[in-house]
C-alpha positions in Angstrom: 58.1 -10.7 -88.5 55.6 -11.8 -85.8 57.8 -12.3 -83.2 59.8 -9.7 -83.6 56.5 -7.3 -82.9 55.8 -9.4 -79.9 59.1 -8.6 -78.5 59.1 -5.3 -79.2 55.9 -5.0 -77.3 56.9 -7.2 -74.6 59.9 -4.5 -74.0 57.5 -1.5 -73.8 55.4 -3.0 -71.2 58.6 -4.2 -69.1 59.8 0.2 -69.5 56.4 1.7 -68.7 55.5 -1.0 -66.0 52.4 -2.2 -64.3 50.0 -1.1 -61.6 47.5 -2.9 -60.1 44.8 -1.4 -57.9 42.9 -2.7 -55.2 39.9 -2.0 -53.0 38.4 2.0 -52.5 39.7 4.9 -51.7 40.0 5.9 -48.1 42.1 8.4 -45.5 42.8 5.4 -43.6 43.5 2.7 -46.0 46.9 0.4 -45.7 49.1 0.7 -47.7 52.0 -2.2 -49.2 54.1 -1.5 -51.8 56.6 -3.7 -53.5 59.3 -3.2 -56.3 60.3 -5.7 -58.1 63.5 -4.6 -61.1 60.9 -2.3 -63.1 57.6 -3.5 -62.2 55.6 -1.5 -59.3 52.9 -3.7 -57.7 50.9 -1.4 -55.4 48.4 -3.5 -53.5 45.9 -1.4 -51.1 44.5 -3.4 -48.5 40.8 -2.7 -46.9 40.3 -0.7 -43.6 40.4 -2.4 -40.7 37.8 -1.3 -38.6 37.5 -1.0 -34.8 35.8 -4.0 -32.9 32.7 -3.4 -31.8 31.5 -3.9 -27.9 28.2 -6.1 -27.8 25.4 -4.7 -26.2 26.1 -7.6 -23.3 29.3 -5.7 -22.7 28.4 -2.2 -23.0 25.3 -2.8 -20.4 27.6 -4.9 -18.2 30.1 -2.2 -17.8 27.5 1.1 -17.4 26.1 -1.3 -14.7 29.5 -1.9 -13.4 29.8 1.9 -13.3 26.4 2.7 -11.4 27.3 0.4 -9.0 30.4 1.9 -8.0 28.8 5.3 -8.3 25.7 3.7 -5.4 28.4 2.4 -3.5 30.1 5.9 -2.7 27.0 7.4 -2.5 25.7 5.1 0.2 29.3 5.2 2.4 28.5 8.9 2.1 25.1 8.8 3.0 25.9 6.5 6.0 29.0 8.9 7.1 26.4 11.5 6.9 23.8 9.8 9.2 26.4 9.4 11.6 26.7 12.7 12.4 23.5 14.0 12.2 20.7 14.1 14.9 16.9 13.4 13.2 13.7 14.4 14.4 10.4 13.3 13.4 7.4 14.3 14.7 3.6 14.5 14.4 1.2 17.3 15.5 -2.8 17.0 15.9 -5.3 19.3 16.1 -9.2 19.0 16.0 -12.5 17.6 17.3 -14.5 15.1 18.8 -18.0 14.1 19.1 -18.5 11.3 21.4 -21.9 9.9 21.9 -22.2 6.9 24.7 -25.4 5.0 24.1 -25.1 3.6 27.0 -25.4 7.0 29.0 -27.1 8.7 27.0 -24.2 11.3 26.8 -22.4 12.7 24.5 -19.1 14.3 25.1 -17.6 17.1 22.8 -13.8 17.2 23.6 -10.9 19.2 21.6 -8.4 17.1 20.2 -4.5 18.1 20.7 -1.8 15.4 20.7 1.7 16.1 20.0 4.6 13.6 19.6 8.6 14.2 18.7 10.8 11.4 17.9 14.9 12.3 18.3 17.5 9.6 16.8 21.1 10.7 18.0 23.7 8.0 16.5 27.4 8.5 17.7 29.1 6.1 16.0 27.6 3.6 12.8 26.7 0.6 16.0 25.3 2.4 18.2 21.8 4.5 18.0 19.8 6.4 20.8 16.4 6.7 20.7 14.1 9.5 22.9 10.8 10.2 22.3 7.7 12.6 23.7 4.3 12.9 23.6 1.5 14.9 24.6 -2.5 14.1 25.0 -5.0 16.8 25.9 -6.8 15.7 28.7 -4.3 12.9 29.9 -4.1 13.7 33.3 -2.8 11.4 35.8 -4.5 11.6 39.8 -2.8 12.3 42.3 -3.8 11.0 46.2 -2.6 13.3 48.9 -3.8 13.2 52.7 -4.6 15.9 55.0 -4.3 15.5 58.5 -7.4 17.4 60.8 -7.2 17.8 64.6 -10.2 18.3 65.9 -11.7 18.5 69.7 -15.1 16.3 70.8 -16.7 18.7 72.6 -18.9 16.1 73.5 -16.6 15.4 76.2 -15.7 18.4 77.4 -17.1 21.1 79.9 -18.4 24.4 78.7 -17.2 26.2 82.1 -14.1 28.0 81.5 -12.3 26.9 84.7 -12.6 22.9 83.7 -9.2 21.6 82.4 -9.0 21.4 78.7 -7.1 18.0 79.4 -10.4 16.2 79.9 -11.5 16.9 76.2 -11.0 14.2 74.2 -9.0 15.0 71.0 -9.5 13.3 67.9 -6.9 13.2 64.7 -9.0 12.8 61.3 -6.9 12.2 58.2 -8.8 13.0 55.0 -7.8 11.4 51.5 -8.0 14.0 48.8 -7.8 13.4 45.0 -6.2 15.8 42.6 -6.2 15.2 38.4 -3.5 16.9 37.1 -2.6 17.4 33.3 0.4 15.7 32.1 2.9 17.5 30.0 4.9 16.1 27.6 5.9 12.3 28.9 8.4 10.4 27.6 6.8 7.9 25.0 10.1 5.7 25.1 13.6 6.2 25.6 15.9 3.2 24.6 19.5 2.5 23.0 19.9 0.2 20.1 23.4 -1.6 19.4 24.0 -3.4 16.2 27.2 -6.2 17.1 26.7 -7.2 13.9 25.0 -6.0 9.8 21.7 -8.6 10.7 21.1 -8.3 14.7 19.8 -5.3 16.7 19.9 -5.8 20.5 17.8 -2.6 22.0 16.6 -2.1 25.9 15.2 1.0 27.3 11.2 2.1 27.7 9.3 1.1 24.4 6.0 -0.6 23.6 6.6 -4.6 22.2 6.1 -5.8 19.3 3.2 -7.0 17.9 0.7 -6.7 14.7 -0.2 -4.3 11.8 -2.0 -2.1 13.6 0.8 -1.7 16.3 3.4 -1.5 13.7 1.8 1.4 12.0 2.6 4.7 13.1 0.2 7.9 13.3 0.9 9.0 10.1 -0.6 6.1 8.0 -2.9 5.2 10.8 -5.4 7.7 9.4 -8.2 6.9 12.4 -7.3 8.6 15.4 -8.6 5.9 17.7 -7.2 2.7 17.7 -9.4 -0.6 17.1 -11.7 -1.6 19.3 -9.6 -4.5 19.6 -6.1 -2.8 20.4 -7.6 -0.3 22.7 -8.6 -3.3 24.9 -5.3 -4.6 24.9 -4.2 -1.5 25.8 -6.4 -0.8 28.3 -6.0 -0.9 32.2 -6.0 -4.2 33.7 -5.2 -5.9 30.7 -1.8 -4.0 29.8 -0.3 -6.5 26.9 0.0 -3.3 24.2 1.9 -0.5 27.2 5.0 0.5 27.1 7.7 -1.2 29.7 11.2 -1.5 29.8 12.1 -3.7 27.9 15.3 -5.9 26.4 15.1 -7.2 22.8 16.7 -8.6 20.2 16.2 -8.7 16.7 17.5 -11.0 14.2 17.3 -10.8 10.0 17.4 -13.6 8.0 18.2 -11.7 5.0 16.3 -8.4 3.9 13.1 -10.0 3.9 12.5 -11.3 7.4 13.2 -10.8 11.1 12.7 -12.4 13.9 12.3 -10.5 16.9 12.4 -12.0 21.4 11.9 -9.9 24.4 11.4 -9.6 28.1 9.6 -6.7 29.8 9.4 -5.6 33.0 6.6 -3.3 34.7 7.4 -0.3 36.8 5.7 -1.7 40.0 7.3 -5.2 39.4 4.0 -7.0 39.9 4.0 -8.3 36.2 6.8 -9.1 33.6 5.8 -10.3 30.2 7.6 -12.1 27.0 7.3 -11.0 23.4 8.0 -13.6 20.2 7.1 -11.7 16.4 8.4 -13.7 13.4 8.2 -10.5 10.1 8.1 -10.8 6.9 8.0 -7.4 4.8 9.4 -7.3 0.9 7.5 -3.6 0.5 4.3 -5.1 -1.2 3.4 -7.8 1.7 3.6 -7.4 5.1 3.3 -10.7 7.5 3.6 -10.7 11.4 3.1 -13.4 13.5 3.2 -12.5 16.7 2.4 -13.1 20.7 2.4 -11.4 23.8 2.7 -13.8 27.6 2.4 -12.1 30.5 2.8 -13.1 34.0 1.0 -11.2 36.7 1.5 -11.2 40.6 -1.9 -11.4 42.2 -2.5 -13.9 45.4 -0.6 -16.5 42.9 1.1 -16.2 39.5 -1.3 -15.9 36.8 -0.1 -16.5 32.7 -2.4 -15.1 30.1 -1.5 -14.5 26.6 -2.5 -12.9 23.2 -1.4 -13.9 19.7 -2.2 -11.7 16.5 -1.8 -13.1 12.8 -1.7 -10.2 10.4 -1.4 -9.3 6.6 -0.8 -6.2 4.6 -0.5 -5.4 0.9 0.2 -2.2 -0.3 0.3 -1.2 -3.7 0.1 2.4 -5.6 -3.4 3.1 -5.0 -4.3 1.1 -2.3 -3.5 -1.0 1.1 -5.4 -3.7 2.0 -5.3 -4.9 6.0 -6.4 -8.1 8.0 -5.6 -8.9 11.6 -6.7 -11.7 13.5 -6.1 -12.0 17.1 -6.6 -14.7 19.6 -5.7 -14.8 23.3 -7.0 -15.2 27.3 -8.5 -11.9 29.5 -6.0 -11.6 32.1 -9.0 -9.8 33.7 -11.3 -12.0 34.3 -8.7 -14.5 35.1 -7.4 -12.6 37.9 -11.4 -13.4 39.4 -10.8 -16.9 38.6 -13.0 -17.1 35.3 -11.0 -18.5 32.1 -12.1 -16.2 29.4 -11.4 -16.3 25.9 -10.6 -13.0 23.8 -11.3 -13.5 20.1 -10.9 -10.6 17.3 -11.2 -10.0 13.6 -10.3 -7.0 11.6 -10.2 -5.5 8.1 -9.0 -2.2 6.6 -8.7 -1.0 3.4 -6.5 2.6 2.5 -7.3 4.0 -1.3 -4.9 6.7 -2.5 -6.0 8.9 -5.1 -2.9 10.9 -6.4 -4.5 14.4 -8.1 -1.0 15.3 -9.6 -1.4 18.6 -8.3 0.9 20.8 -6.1 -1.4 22.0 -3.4 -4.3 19.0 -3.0 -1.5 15.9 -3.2 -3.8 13.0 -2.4 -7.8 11.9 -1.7 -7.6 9.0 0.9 -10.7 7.3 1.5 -10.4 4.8 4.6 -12.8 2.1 6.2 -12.6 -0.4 8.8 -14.8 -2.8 10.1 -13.6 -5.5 13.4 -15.6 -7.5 15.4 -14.3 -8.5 18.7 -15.6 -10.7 22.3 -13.5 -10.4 25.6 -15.6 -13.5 26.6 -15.9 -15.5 23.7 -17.8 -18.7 24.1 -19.5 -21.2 21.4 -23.0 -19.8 22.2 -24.8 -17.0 23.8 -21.2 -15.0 23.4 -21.5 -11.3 23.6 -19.7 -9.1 20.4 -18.7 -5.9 20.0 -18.8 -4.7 16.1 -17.5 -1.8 14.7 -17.2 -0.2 11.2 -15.6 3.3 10.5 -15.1 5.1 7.3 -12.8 8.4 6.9 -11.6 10.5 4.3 -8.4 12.6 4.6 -7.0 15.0 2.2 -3.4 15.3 1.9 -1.6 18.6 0.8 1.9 19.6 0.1 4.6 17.0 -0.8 4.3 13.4 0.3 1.0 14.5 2.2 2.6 16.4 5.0 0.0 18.5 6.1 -3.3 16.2 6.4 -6.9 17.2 7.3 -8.6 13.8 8.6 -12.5 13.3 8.8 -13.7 10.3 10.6 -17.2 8.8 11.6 -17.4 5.4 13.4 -20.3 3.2 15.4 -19.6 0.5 18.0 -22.7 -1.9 18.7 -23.1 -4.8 21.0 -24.6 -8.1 19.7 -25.9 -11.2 21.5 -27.7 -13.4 19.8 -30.7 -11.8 17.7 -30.5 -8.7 20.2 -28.5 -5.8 18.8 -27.7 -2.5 20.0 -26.2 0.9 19.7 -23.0 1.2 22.0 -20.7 4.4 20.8 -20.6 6.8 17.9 -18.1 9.0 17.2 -17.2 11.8 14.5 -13.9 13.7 14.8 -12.0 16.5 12.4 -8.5 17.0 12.5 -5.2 18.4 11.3 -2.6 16.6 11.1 0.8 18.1 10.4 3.6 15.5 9.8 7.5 16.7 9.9 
């Protein structure tokens, strides 16, 4: 009776059939069915989800992405440049009070300097380079003769009826000098050719290379007066800092450094002179190594040199300068005296940015160099110098500037120390 139940119910389970159910519901679920007489097996497998990129990945290829976007920005860019002329320029306007110690003088003179920059490229190697400048009160002198006949009366007779043809006659040339203002000059005018991405070959009138100071243009100079040290160099008779036509070549080993060779010529051909500079410059720190040798015509050929070591670091509120420069004084050599020029100098730049749109920045400035054109191990005659400045910059990126500057200049020998130069001068500088 027992089996026959058991049959019975193993027939209405074999009619009806079975389902079995797997896993949860979901729009996107699998499914795989399978009949089998009369029983249904329905099995429902889990979702199979999309793989997900690691964050390696995803950053690899948004970088992947920005690059290529840099790229075609940059060939762009550079297309750009190619067809575009750019000017630069920097005007100065202002005051200064000069007092020479020495003299007992002082000098009030109106400041008014001018210089424009123009970069024409024609095609991506080759680059043209012209620019002008204008001082108040650079004047250059002129020597002209004038040519005076004259009769000695001495030697003639005052009777009418003599013959003029026993006078003597006498021909007088007088020398006169003229200063006449320049006008705009030509501060350098040279063509650059690039033969290949990490060598520059440039010839045409420009100054040579040489330290921080140099390298540092008018607007981030910040004193409007070079160093006592520089302005020697520059001065006449000594000429290492002048501009000259000149044929360099520069050479980068990587993006970091450069080296840099040239020859110079002067305009009167009595002096030629060779430049060497070894750069390195990775934004933050700036290193030059650098000489100058020049060779001068006099009654012989006379070689004199100068050498400059220099450092700059710049960071976000400040720059920090030293310069150290070494060298002979083609001066005195020319009288037959070996002299030994010897400098030092220090600069510190402090930006304070005020976050506003009209004041931009607060940049206090001082300076402080000492410096002998004779330097000897004892009884050697110095010239020291300190100057402190502050300039306000307004409008973006400091464009338009107002500079203040105060500096001394003393001589020192020994214990004995006196007052040479003081100077003050306000200015506005407007920077395009």
């Amino acid at each position: 009776m027992a089996s026959g139940k058991w049959l019975v119910a193993s027939g209405l389970i074999l009619l009806i059939g079975v389902q079995t159910t797997y896993a949860k519901k979901d729009k996107n679920v699998v499914k795989d069915t399978t009949a089998m007489d009369s029983i249904a097996v329905e099995v429902i497998a889990p979702p199979v989800e999309p793989k997900k990129e690691s964050k390696k990945e995803s950053k690899k290829e948004q970088k992947k992405v920005a690059k290529k976007d840099t790229t075609a920005t940059v060939k762009a860019a550079a297309e750009k440049e190619e067809t575009i002329i750019k000017v630069d320029g920097i005007l100065e306007i202002g005051f200064d009070n000069h007092y020479k110690a020495d003299k007992k003088v002082t000098e009030y003179n109106r400041i008014g300097k001018a210089e424009v920059d123009v970069s024409m490229r024609p095609t991506k190697k080759i680059r043209a380079i012209i620019g002008f400048e204008y001082n108040r009160g650079d004047s250059v002198t002129i020597e002209t003769e004038r040519q005076i006949i004259r009769e000695d009366v001495r030697n003639c007779s005052t009777d009418d009826t003599k013959d003029i043809r026993n006078c003597i006659w006498i021909d007088t040339t007088i020398k006169e000098k003229h200063k006449i203002e320049r006008a705009f000059t030509i501060d350098k005018l040279y063509a650059q050719y690039n033969p290949f991405s990490f060598s520059t070959i440039r010839f045409g009138y420009m100054k040579k290379s040489f330290g921080i100071e140099e390298k540092t243009g008018l607007d981030e100079r910040y004193f409007r007066k070079r160093s006592i040290i520089n302005d020697f160099l520059d001065s006449k008779g000594i000429d290492f800092l002048g501009h000259d036509l000149t044929l360099q070549y520069r050479h980068e080993l990587g993006k970091k450094l450069e080296l840099r060779g040239g020859f110079s010529w002067t305009e009167d051909s009595k002096r030629y002179l060779q430049n060497y500079s070894v750069e390195y410059d990775d934004k933050k720190n700036n290193v030059i190594l650098a000489a100058i040798i020049k060779h001068s015509r006099y009654n012989d050929m006379i070689t004199t040199y100068i050498s400059s070591l220099s450092y700059k670091r710049t960071d976000e509120l400040l720059a920090s300068e030293a310069e150290l420069t070494y060298g002979t004084n083609p001066d005195m050599k020319s009288s037959g005296i070996d002299a030994t020029i010897l400098g030092a100098r220090l600069k510190e730049n402090f930006f304070i940015n005020t976050g506003t749109n009209i004041l931009n920045q607060v940049i206090p400035a001082a300076e402080t160099a000492i410096f002998s054109r004779d330097f000897k191990m004892d009884n050697t005659e110095f010239e020291a110098q300190f100057r402190a400045g502050l300039t306000l910059g307004f409008a973006k990126k400091s464009a338009f500037q107002w500079r203040n500057n105060y500096g001394v200049v003393s001589k020192i020998k020994e214990d004995d120390r006196k007052l040479w130069r003081r100077r003050f001068d306000t200015e506005i500088v407007v920077i395009f």
